[in-house]
C-alpha positions in Angstrom: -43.6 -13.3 48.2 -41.7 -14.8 45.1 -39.3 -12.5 43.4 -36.2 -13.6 41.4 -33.9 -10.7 40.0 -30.5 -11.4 37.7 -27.9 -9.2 38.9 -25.4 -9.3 35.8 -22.1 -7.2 36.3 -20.9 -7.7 33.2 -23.7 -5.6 32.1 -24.4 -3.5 35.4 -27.6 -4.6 35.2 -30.5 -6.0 37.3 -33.6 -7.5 35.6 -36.5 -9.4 37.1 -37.1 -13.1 36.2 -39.4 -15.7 36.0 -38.6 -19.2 37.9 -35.5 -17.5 39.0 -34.8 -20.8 40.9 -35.5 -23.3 38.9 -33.4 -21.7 36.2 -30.6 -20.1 38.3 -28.2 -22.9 36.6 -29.3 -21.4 33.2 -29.0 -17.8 34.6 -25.5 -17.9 36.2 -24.0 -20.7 33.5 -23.3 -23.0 36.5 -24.2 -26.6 36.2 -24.6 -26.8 40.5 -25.2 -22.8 41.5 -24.7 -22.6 45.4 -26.9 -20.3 47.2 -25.6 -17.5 49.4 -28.0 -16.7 52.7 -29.0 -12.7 53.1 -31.9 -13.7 55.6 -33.8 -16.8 56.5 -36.2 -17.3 59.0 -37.4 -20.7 60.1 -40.8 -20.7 58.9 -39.1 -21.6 55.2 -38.8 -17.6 54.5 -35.2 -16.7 52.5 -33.3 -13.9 50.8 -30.5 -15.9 48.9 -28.1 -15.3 46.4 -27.8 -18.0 43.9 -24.2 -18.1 42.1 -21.4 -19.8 40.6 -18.8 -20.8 42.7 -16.3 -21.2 40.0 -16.8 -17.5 38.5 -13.7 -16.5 40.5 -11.9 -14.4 37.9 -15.5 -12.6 36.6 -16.6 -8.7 37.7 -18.3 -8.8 40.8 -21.1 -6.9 42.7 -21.8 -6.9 46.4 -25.5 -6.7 47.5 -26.2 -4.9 50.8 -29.3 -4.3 52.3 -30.5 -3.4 56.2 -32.6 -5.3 58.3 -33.1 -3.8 62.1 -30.5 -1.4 62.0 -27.8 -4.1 60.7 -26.5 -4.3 57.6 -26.6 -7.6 55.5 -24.0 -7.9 52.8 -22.6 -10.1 50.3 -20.0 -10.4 47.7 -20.6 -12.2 44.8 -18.2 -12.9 41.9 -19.9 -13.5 38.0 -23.8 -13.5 37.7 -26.1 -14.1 40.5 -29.7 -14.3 41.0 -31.7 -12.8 43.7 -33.9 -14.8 45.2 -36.9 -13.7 47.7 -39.1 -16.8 49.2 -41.9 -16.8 51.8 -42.6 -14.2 54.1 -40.0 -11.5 53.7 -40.2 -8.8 56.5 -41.9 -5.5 55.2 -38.5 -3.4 55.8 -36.5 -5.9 53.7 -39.7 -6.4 51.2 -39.7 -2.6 50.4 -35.8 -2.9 49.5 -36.2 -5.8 46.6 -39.7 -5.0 45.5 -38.9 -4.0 42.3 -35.6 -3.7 39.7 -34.9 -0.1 40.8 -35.0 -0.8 44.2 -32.3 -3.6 44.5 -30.4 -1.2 42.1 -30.1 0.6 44.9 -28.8 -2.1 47.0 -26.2 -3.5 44.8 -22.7 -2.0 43.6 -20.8 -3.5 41.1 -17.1 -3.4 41.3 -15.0 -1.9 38.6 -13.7 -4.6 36.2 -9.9 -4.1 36.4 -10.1 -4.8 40.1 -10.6 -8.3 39.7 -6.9 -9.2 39.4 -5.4 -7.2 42.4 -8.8 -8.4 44.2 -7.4 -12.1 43.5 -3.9 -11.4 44.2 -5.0 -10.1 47.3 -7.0 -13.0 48.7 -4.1 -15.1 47.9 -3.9 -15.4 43.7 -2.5 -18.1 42.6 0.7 -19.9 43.5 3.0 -18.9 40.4 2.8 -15.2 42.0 4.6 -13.6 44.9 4.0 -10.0 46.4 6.0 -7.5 44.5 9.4 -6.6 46.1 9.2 -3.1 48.6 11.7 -0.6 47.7 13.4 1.1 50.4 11.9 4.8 51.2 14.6 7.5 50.2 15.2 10.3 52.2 15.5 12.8 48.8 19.3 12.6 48.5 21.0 10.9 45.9 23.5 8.9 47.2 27.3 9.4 45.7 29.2 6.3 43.8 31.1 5.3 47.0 27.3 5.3 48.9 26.8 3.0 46.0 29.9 1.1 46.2 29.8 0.9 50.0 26.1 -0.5 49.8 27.1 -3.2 47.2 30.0 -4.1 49.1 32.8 -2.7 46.5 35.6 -0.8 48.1 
């Protein structure tokens, strides 16, 4: 089995390829695409993800698939390309066969999650974690409250 599919979720879309591999730097506008492992066996089979590890900031899609009662699942930011290789067990075949079937297999996140989904692995270091505002019981307090609290008297 050779199957190469271009998961896009810019466009929510997933379209078959030709030479998937060979043109994954093409396909995902990386000049060196890493590959994310879904499976491998060691008779040279694989289920990878080829992506761009500098497409922090673009939409994302997670692909998730189940092998023996397990789920397999990885998140992938920007454009990645689906890549089956070798000997593919038949439960795991039947799930990337064909366009519609890894539709099924992939969700794409919404786009204006991609900031707070930064900022929550650990943004960047000119931001800071918005201040918490104490819980109020319903009252409103009167001025002294007020002046008491900001030490006036």
């Amino acid at each position: 089995m050779f199957l190469c599919y271009l998961i896009d979720p810019d466009r929510r879309s997933i379209t078959k390829v030709n030479d998937g591999f060979d043109r994954a730097s093409e396909l995902t506008r990386s000049e060196t695409p890493r590959l994310a492992e879904l499976w491998t066996d060691f008779a040279d089979s694989t289920l990878d993800v080829a992506y761009s590890p500098d497409a922090d900031e673009q939409p994302s899609f997670r692909v998730r698939l189940s092998f023996r009662g397990k789920t397999i699942e990885r998140a992938i930011n920007g454009k990645g390309v689906l890549i089956a290789c070798g000997e593919i067990p038949p439960e795991i075949a039947r799930q990337i066969q064909t366009a519609k079937a890894v539709e099924e297999s992939v969700e794409f996140s919404p786009a204006r999650y991609i900031a707070v989904d930064k900022w929550l692995r650990g943004g960047s270091s000119g931001t800071r974690a918005p201040a918490r505002r104490a819980e109020s019981n319903g009252r409103l307090g009167s001025q002294e409250d007020h002046d008491k609290a900001s030490g006036k008297r």
